[in-house]
N, C-alpha and C positions, 0 to 999 in steps of 0.2 A: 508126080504131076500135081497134087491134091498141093504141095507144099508151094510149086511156083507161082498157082489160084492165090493163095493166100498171101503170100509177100504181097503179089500185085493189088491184090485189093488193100492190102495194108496203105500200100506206098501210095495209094490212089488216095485215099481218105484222106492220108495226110498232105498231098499236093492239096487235094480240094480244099481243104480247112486254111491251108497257108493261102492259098489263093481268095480265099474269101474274108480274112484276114488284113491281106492286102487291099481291098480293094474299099471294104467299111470298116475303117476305122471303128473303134469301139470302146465300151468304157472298161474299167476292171472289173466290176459288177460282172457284166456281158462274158468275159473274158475268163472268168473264175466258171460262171456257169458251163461254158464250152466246155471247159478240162473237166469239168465234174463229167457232163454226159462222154465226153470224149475216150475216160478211163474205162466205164460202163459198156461202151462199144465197144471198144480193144478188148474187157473182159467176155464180155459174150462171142467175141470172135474168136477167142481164144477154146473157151466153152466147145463150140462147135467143130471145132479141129479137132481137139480131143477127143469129140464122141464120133468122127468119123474114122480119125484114127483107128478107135478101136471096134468098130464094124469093120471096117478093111481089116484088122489084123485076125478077127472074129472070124471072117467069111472064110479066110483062108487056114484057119485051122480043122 
């Protein structure tokens, strides 16, 4: 379950980012910035999967 939450917020972020993307135009400046925070999310999302992961795997020990 925990794993479908996550795709989906994945795939959500990045529809939203292409879609805002699309819509203003922007410079490379703008564009570099995005990807810097953009990796930083994906890292912290990544982050928190992992620490539930292992509460779930925890609880059930």
């Amino acid at each position: 379950m925990t794993h479908g939450f996550l795709k989906g917020m994945a795939a959500g972020a990045v529809m939203g980012i292409g879609a805002y993307m699309v819509m203003n135009p922007m410079s490379e400046k703008d564009k570099k910035k995005i990807a810097k925070s953009t990796t930083k999310v994906f890292t912290a999302m990544g982050n928190v999967a992992d620490n539930l992961v292992d509460m779930y795997k925890n609880k059930m020990d």
